[in-house]
C-alpha positions in Angstrom: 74.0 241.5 137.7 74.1 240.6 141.4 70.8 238.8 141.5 73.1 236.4 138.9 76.1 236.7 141.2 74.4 235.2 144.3 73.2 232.0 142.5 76.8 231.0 141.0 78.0 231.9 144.6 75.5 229.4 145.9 75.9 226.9 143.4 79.7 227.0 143.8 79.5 226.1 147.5 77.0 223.3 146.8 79.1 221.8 144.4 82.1 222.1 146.9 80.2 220.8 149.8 79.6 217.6 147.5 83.1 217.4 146.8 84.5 217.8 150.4 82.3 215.4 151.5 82.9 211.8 149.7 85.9 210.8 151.0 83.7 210.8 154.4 80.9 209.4 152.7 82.1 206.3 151.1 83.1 204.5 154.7 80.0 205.6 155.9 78.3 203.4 153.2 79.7 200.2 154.8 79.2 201.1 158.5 75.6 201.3 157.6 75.1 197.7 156.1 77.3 196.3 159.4 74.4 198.5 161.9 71.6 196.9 159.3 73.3 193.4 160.0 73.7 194.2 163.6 70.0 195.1 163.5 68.7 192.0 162.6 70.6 190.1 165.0 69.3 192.5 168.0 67.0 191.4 170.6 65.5 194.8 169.8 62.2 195.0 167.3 63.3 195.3 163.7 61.2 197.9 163.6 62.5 200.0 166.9 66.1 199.6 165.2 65.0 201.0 162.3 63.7 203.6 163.6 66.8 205.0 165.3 68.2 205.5 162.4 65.8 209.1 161.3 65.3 209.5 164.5 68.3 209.1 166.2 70.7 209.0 163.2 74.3 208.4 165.2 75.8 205.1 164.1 77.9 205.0 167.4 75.0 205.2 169.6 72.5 203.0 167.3 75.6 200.6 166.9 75.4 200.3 171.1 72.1 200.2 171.2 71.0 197.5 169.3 74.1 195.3 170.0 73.2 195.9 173.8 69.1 195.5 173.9 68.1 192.1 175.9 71.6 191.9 177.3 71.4 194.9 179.0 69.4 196.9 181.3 66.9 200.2 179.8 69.0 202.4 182.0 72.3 201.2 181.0 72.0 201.4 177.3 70.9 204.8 177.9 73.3 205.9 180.1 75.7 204.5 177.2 73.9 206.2 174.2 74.7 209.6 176.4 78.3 208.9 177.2 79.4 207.7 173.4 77.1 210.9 172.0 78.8 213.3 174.7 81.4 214.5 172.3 78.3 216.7 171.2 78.7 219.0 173.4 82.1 219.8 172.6 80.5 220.1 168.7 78.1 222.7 169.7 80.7 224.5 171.9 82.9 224.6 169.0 79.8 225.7 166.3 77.7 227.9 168.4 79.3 231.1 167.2 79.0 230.2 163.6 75.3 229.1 164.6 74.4 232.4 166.0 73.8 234.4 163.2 71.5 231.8 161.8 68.0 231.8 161.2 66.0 230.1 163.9 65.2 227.1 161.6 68.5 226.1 160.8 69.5 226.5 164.4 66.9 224.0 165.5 67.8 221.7 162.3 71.1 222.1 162.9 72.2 220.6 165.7 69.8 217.5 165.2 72.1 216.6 162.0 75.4 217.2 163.6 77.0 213.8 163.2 80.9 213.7 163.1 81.5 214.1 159.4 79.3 217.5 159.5 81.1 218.6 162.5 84.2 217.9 160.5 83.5 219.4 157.4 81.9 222.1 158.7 85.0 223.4 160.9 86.7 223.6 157.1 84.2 226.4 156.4 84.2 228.4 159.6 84.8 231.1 158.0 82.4 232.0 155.6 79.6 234.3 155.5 76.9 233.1 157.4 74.4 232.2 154.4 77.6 230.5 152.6 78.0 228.7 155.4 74.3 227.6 155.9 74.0 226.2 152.2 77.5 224.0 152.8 76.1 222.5 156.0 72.5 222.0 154.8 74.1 220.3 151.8 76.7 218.0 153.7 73.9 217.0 156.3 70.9 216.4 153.4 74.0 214.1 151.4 75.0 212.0 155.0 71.3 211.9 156.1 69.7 210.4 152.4 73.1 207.7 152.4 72.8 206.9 156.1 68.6 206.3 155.7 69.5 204.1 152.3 72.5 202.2 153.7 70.8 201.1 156.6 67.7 199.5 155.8 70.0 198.1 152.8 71.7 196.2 154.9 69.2 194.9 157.0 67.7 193.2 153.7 71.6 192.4 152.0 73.8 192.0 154.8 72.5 188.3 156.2 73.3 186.9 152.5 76.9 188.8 152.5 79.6 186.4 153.1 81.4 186.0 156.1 84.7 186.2 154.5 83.8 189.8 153.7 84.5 191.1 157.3 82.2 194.1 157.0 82.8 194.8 160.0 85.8 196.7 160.0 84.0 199.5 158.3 83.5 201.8 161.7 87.0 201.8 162.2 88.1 202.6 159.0 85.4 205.0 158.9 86.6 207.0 162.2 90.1 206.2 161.4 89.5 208.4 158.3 87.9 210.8 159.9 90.1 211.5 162.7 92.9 211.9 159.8 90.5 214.3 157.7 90.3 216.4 160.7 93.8 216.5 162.1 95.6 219.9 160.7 97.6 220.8 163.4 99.8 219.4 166.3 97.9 220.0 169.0 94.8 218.0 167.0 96.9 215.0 166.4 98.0 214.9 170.5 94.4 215.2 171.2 93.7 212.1 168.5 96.4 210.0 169.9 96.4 210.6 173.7 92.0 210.5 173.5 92.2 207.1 171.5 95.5 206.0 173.7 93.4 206.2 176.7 89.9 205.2 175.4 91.6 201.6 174.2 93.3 201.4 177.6 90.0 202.3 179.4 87.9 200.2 177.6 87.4 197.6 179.9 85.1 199.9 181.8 81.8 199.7 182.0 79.2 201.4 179.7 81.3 202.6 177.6 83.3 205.3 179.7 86.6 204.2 178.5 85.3 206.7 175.5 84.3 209.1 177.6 87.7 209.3 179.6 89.8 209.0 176.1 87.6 212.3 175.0 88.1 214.4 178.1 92.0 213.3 178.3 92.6 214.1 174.9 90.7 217.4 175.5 93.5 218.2 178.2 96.2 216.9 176.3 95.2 219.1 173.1 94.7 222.3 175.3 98.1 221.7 176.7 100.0 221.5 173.8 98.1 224.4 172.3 99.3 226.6 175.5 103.0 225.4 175.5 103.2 225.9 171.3 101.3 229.4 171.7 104.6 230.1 174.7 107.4 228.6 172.2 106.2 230.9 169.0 105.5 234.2 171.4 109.2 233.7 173.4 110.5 233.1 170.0 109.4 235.8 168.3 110.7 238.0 171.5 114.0 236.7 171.3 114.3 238.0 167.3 
């Protein structure tokens, strides 16, 4: 009987993991035809651009890096690939305990396919059992990874004949938008959402990108804070009854 259990188990949190993750999936679809696009109007080699995307796979950072090739210098775009993918770090602060009782594989694979929808559909499932947790993430990162490696080249090859009036290029902010919504749960999240993008728009001005960086590390403060002063309300308050 339980070598029958342990396959339903499985199967249940594939099936789940599929289900969580299309409302992130769908705006990804579009933000990948608008980097293909971007891709082929690059002063990078098609072939360089399309490369980032297996290799690199961040549409943030490709997004930057193709838009600034030949009109900016090596160092620069680097230095502005690091800064936009620096909210990484705060992803593997926030995962490593769930990643520690991991095989070694999956903690090498792992971190390579943390994008943000991942990140925020694997926070849902914190909580489970360390193999339950393994099969959700391996099956959201194998869905974004095969959509992500399909959309992009598709766009490359579709997206000069798409019309202008489309606007495709909306799609990374609804994308994000959505996904900043999807993971906001509590109070202190959405303070951290709207003081980070607050100040990222207001910085934005600066260069290589570090208006993003200073949104992130502000919004950081500003979450922390107003997770320390709701922590003081609700232990005063349950003093006082």
């Amino acid at each position: 009987m339980e070598t029958e259990a342990a396959p339903t188990r499985h199967s249940r949190v594939d099936r789940q993991a599929f289900i969580d993750a299309i409302p992130l999936l769908i705006p990804a679809v579009p933000f990948g035809f608008v980097l293909g696009l971007a891709m082929t109007k690059s002063e990078m080699p098609l072939w360089a651009a399309w490369l980032s995307s297996p290799l690199v796979f961040a549409g943030a950072a490709q997004l930057t890096m193709v838009t600034l090739a030949g009109t900016a210098s090596l160092w620069a775009i680097i230095s502005a690939v690091l800064v936009i993918n620096s909210r990484h770090v705060m992803y593997s602060a926030a995962l490593a305990s769930m990643f520690r009782a991991q095989p070694r594989w999956f903690r090498w694979v792992g971190p390579f396919m943390l994008i943000d929808q991942v990140f925020a559909l694997a926070m849902l499932r914190s909580d489970r059992e360390p193999d339950s947790f393994r099969r959700y993430y391996v099956t959201t990162m194998v869905l974004f990874a095969t959509t992500w490696n399909v959309a992009v080249p598709l766009g490359m090859v579709i997206g000069p004949i798409i019309p202008e009036a489309w606007r495709l290029d909306f799609a990374p902010v609804v994308m994000f938008t959505g996904l900043a919504l999807f993971a906001i749960k509590r109070v202190p999240a959405g303070i951290a959402a709207l003081v980070g993008g607050s100040v990222s728009l207001l910085a934005a001005g600066l260069s290589d990108r570090l208006g993003i960086l200073v949104g992130a590390v502000c919004g950081l403060v500003a979450g922390a804070i107003a997770e320390q002063r709701i922590t003081a309300l609700t232990i005063q308050r349950e003093v006082d009854q």
